[in-house]
C-alpha positions in Angstrom: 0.0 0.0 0.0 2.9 2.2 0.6 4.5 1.5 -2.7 1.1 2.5 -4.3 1.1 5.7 -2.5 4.3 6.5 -3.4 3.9 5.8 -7.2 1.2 8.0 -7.0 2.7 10.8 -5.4 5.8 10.2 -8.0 3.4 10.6 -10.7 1.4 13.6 -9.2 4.7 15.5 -8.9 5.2 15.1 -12.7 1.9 16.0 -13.8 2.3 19.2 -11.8 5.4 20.2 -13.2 4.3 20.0 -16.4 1.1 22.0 -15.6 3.3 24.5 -14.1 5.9 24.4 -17.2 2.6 24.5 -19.4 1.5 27.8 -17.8 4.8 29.2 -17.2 5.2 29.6 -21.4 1.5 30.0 -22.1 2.1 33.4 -19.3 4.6 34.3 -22.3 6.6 37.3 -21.7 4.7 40.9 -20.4 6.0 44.5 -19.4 3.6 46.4 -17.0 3.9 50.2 -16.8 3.1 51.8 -13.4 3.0 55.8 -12.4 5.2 55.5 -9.4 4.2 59.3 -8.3 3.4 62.2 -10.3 4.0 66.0 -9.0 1.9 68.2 -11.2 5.3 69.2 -13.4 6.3 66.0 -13.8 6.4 62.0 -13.1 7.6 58.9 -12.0 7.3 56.2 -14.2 8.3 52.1 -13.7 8.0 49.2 -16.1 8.0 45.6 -14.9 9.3 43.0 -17.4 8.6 39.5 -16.8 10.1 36.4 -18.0 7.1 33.4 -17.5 8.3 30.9 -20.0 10.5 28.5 -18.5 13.4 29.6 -21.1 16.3 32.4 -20.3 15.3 35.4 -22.3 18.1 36.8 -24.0 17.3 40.3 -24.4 13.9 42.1 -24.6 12.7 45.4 -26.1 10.2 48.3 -24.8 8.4 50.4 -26.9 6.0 53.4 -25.4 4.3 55.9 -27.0 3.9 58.6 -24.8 0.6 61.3 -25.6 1.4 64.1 -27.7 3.3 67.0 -25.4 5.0 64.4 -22.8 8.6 63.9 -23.1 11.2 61.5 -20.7 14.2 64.1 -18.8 16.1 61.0 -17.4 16.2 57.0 -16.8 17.9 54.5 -15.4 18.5 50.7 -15.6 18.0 50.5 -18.9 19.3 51.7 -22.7 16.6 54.3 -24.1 16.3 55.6 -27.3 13.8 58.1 -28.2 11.9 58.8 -32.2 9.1 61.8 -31.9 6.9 60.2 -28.6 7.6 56.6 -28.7 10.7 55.7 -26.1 12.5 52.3 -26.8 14.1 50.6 -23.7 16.4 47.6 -24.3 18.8 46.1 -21.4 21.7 48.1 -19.9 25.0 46.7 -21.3 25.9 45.1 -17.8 22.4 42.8 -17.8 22.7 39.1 -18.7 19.6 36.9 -19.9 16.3 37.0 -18.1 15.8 33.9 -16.2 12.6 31.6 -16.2 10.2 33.4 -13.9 12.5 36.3 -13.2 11.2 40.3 -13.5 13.5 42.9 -13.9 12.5 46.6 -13.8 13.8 50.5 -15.3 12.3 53.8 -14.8 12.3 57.4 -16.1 11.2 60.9 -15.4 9.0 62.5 -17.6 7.2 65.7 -18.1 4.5 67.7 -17.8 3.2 66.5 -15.1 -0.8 65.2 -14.7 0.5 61.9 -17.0 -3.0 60.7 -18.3 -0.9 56.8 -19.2 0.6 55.3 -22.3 -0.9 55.6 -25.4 0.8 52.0 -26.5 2.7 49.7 -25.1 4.8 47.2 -27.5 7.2 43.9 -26.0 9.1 43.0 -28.5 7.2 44.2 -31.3 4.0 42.5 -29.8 1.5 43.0 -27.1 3.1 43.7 -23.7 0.2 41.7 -22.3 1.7 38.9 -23.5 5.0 39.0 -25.7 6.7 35.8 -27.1 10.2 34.5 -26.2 12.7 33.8 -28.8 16.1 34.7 -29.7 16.5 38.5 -31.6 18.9 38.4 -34.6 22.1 38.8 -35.1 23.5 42.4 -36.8 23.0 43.0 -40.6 26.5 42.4 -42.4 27.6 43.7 -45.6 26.1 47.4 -45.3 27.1 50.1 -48.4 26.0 53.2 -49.1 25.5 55.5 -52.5 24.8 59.0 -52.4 23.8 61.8 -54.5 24.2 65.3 -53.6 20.8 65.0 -51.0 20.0 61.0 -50.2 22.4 58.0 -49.7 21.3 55.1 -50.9 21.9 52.0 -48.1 21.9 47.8 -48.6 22.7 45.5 -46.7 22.5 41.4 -45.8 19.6 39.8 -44.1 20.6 38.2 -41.1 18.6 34.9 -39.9 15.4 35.6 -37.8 15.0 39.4 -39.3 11.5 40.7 -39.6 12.0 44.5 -39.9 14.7 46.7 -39.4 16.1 50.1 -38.3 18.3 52.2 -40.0 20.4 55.0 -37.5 21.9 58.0 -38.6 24.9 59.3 -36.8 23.1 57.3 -34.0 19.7 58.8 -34.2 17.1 56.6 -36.1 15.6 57.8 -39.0 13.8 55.0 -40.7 12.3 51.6 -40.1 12.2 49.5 -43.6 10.9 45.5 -44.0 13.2 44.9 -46.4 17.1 45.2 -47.1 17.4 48.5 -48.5 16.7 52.6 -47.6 17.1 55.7 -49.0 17.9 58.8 -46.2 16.9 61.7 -48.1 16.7 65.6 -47.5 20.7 65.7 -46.8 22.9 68.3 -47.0 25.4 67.9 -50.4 29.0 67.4 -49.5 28.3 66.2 -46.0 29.7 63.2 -44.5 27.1 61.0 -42.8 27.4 57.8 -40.3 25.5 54.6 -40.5 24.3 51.2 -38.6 21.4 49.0 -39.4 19.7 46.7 -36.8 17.3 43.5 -37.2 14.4 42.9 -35.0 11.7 40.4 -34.8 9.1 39.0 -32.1 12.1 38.9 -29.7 12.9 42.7 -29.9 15.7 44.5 -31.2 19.2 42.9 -32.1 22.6 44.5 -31.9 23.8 47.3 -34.4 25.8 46.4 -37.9 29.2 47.9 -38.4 29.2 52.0 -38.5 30.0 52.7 -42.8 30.7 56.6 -43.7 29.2 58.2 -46.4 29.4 61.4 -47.7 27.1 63.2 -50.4 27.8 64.2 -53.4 28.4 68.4 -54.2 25.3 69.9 -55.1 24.8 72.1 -58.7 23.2 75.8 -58.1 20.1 75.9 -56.4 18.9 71.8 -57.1 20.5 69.9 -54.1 19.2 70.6 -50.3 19.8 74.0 -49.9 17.4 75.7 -52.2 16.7 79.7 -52.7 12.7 80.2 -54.0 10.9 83.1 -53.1 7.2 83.1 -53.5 5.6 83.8 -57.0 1.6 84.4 -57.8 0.2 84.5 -61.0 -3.6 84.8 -59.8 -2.7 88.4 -57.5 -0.5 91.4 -57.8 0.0 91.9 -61.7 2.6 88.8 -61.7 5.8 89.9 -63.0 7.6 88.2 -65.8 9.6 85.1 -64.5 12.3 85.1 -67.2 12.6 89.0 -66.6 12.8 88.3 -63.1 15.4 85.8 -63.5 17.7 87.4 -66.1 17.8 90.8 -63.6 18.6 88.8 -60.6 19.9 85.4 -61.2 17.1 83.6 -59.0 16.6 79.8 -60.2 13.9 79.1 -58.0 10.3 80.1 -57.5 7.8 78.8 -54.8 4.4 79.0 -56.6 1.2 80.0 -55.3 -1.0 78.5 -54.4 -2.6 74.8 -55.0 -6.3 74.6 -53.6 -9.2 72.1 -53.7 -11.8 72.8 -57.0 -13.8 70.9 -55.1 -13.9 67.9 -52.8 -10.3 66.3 -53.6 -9.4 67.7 -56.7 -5.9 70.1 -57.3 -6.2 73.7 -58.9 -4.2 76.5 -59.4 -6.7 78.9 -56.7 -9.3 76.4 -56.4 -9.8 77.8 -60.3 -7.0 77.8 -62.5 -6.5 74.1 -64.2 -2.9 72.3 -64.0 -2.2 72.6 -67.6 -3.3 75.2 -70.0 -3.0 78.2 -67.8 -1.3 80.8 -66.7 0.9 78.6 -64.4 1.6 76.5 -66.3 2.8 78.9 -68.5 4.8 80.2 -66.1 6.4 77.4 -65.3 7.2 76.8 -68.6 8.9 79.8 -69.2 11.4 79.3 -65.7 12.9 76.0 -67.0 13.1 77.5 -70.6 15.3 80.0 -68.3 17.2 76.9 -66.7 15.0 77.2 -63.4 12.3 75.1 -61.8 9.6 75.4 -59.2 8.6 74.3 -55.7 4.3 74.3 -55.7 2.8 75.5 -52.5 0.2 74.0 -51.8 -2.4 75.4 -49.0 -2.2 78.6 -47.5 -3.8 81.1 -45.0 -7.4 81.1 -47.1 -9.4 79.4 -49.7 -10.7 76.0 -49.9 -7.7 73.6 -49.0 -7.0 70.4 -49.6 -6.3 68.6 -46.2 -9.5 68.8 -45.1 -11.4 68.1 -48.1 -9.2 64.9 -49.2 -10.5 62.3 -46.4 -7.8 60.0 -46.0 -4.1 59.9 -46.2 -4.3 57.9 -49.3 -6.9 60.0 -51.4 -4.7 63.4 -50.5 -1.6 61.7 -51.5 -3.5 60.9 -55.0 -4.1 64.6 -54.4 -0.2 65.3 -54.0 0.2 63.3 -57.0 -2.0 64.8 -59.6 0.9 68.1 -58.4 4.1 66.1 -59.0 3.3 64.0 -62.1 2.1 67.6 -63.8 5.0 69.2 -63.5 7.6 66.0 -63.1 8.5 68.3 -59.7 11.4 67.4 -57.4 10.1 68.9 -54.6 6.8 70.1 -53.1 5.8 72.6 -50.1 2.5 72.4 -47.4 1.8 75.5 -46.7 0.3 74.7 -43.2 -1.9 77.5 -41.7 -5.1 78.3 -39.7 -7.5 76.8 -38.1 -8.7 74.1 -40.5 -5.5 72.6 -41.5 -2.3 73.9 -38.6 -4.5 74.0 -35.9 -6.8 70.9 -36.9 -4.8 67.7 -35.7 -6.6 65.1 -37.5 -5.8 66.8 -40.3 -2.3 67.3 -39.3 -1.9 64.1 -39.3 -3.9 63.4 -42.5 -1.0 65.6 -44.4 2.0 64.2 -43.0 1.0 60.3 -43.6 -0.1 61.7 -47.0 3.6 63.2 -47.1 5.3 60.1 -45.9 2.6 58.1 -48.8 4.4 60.6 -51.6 8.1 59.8 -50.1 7.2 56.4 -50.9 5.9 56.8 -54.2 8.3 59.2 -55.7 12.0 58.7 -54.4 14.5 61.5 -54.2 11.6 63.9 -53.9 11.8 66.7 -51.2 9.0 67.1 -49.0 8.9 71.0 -47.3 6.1 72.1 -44.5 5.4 75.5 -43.9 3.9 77.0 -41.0 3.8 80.1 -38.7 5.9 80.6 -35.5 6.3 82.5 -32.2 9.3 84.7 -31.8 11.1 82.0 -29.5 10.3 79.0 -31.9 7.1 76.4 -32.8 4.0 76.9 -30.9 1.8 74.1 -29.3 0.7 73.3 -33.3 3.9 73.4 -34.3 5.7 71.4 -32.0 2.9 68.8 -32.2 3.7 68.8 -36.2 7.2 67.9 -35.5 6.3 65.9 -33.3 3.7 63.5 -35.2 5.7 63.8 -38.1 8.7 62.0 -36.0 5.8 59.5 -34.9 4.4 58.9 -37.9 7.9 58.1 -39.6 6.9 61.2 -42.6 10.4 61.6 -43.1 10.0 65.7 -43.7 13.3 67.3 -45.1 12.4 70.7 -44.7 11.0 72.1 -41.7 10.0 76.4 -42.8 9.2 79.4 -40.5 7.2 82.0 -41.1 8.6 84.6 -38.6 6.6 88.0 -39.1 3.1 88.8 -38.2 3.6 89.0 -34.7 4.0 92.6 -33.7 7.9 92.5 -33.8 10.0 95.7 -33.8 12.6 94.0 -34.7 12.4 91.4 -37.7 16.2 90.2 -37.8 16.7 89.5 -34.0 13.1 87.6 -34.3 13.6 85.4 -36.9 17.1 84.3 -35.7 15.2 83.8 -32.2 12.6 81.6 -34.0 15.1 79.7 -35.9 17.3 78.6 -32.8 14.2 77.7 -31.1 13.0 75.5 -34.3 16.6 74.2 -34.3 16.2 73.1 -30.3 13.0 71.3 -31.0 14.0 69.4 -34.0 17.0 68.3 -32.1 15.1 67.6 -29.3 12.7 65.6 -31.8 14.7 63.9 -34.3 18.2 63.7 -32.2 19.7 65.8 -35.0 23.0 68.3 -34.4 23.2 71.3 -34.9 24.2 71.6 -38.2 21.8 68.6 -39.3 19.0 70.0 -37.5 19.6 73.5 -39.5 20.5 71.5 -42.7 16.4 71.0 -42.4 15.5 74.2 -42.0 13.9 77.0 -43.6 13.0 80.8 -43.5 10.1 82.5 -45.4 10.2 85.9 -45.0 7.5 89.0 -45.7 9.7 91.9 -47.8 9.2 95.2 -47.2 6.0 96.0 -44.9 4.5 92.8 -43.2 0.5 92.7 -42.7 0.6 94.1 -38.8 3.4 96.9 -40.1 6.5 95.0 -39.3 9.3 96.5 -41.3 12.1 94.6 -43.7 14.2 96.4 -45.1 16.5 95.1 -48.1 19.3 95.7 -45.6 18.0 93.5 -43.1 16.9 91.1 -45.6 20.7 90.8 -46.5 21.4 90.0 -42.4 18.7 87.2 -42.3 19.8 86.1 -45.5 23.8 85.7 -44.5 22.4 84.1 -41.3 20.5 81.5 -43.1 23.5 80.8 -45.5 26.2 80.5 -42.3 24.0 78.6 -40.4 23.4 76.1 -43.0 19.5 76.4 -43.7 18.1 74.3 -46.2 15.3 77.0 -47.4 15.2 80.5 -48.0 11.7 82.4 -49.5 9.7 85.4 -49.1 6.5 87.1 -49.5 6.5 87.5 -52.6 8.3 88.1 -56.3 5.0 90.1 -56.9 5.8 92.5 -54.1 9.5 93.2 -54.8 8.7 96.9 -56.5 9.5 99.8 -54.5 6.5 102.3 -53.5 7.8 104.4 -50.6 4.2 104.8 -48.3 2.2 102.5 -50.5 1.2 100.8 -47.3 1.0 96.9 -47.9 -0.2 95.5 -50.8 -0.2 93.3 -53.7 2.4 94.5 -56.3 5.0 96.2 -54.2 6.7 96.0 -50.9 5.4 99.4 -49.0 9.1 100.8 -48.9 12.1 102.1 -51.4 14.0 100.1 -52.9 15.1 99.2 -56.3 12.6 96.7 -58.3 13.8 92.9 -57.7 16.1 94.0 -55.0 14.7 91.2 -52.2 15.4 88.5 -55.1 18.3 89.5 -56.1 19.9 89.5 -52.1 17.6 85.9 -51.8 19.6 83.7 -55.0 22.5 84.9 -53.2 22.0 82.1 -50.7 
């Protein structure tokens, strides 16, 4: 009898480990967020990873998406790398594997404070509710790099396990491809650039490839990066002759204005004036006769826009489309203002996937927002812009200000004010330097009197200009071709600039960049 009791006690001891093995991996792998404390400017937060199969774990990977507006300061006990409001955390470089059943936990501050929670949690690419095991993959090998005067051009090998990938420019991460290949665009021309390229799959996040150098190519007159293009209307302001413009100042560049909605989703010239057959067209026409080429704006402070009449990303990137197969363009400007486009975040967001959509479709083309400013930098809209356009992956080159129309008395020491203040956010954003962050910049300026009286003069139009070119900006335009006449005490209007100065004088000082 005691024999019988003991087989059975053998037996029951088996059967329970295997229940317990059986809901040890079923329990899978799961990170738990908790707000330790939060004190009105900031917070506390913790995350609890948890190893329940009954297999070591040899790395893991964290992904939070943080609300639009909250930001991490610091953490600790873990590696943390940050793209627009999603914060990756991998193991600290002194952790070994995660044993069966073990947790292990890091933490950060953030800020503001009142932290509503996450807005998604990812374990190694899956649900943190439940993330698989696994083994991430090894680093890419054989990474090379091509490069034209504004993109480089990267392959690479596949290592075993891969699923996706993530592509890190001198060590900030700037795109997330499926397959073995990316093209970085929006670069500066004769710039040398640094690269790795990681695998991931269900597991998370594997280590980085070799670092390859590559630097782009010299850029000719005003095609690469950096690009002078002031403004240009043919439906306002008894529109000048481009060629006469061109041939008096040496401009090569003209931003056109403006690309509205003829109704629902459709492209026009003014909401009026067709693509082809018009007086734009025309225009156009007669600047690459002159060895130019154009930059369409598309939006603007009034009239019937686009963005909110094109209801998905996809249908305003058809939108976007109908633009660049027109004209064959190489680059294209969203003039982002009021109420139901800048200040409207659905549609925000509508334009920038529709932005990333067109980056997609048309390779090497350059992809400019516009959009107003404070005299310190981006407002609330425009910080969320760059922002979402981080989250979203959009891949914008050219971030422009609009620094006038807000009561300044003095419009040089403004618009360098707003620029550095651009340049801290995008560096904040994208983990840029400097130089790179300013390398995707831009300045569109208001010659002569500005709506609320500000004054630019040609002189300081010269300052903001040789700022712009020393500090490496990517853009330089102004308000507009149509207003470069002199009228001393014309106030401000269409076809002249309010002030003296010699016809074309703004344009000429602006291809000087």
């Amino acid at each position: 009898m005691k024999r019988i009791t003991l087989a059975i006690a053998a037996i029951t001891a088996v059967v329970i480990a295997l229940l317990t093995a059986q809901a040890a991996n079923a329990a899978g792998v799961t990170a738990a967020f908790t707000k330790v404390s939060d004190w009105g400017s900031g917070f506390e937060g913790k995350v609890t990873v948890t190893n329940g199969t009954t297999s070591s774990l040899s790395t893991w990977s964290v992904a939070l998406d943080f609300p639009s507006g909250y930001t991490i300061s610091s953490s600790w006990d873990a590696t943390r790398s940050s793209s627009g409001q999603t914060h990756t955390f991998t193991p600290p470089s002194w952790a070994g594997p995660l044993a069966p059943g073990a947790t292990v936990t890091f933490g950060f501050n953030g800020s503001p404070g009142n932290f509503p929670g996450l807005a998604a949690c990812r374990l190694n690419g899956g649900s943190c509710t439940g993330g698989g095991g696994g083994t991430a993959p090894g680093a890419p090998t054989g990474l090379s790099g091509t490069a034209s005067a504004s993109s480089v051009s990267l392959t690479w090998s596949a290592p075993s396990g891969a699923t996706s990938y993530s592509v890190y420019r001198n060590g900030a991460k700037v795109g997330s491809p499926t397959g073995t290949s990316y093209t970085d665009s929006g670069l500066a021309a004769n710039t040398t650039y640094s690269y790795q390229v990681s695998a991931s799959n269900s597991a998370g996040e594997g280590p980085k490839s070799t670092t390859i150098s590559v630097k782009t190519s010299t850029g000719g007159g005003n095609t690469g990066t950096r690009r002078a293009a002031p403004y240009l209307y043919m439906g306002w302001g008894d529109p000048p002759n481009p060629a006469t413009v061109m041939n008096a100042t040496g401009i090569k560049w003209f931003t056109m204005a403006f690309i509205l909605s003829s109704g629902g989703c459709n492209p026009a010239w003014d909401g009026n004036r067709p693509l082809q057959g018009g007086a734009d067209a025309n225009a156009i026409a007669q600047i690459r006769a002159a060895g130019g080429d154009i930059v369409p704006s598309i939006g603007g402070w009034s009239g019937n826009k686009l963005g909110p009449n094109c209801s998905t990303p996809e249908a305003l990137a058809g939108a976007y489309q109908q633009v660049i197969s027109a004209y064959n363009l190489k680059a294209i400007d969203i003039d982002i203002e009021n109420s139901d486009e800048f200040e409207n975040e659905a549609v925000q967001d509508r334009i920038l996937t529709a932005l990333k959509i067109v980056k997609q479709n048309n390779p090497g083309i350059q992809t400019i927002l516009t959009f107003g400013t404070s005299t310190t930098g981006p407002n609330y809209y425009g910080n969320r812009l760059i922002e979402r356009s981080a989250a979203l992956g959009a891949n914008i080159d050219i971030f422009t200000l609009m620094p006038f129309d807000f009561g300044s008395a003095n419009i040089y020491n403004d618009t360098v004010a707003a620029s550095q203040g651009l340049n801290n956010k995008l560096k904040a954003t994208f983990g840029w330097s400097t130089a790179d962050a300013y390398a995707h910049q831009g300045i569109s300026g208001m010659n002569g009197l500005s709506d609320q009286q500000e004054m630019t003069t040609t002189a300081t139009w010269q300052n903001i200009t040789n700022w712009a070119k020393s500090n490496g900006l990517g853009r330089l335009a102004f308000w507009s071709v149509n207003r470069d006449r002199g009228c001393a005490g014309g106030g401000v209007v269409s076809n002249c600039s309010g002030i003296a100065q010699p016809d074309w004088e703004f344009t000429r000082i602006t291809a000087g960049f």
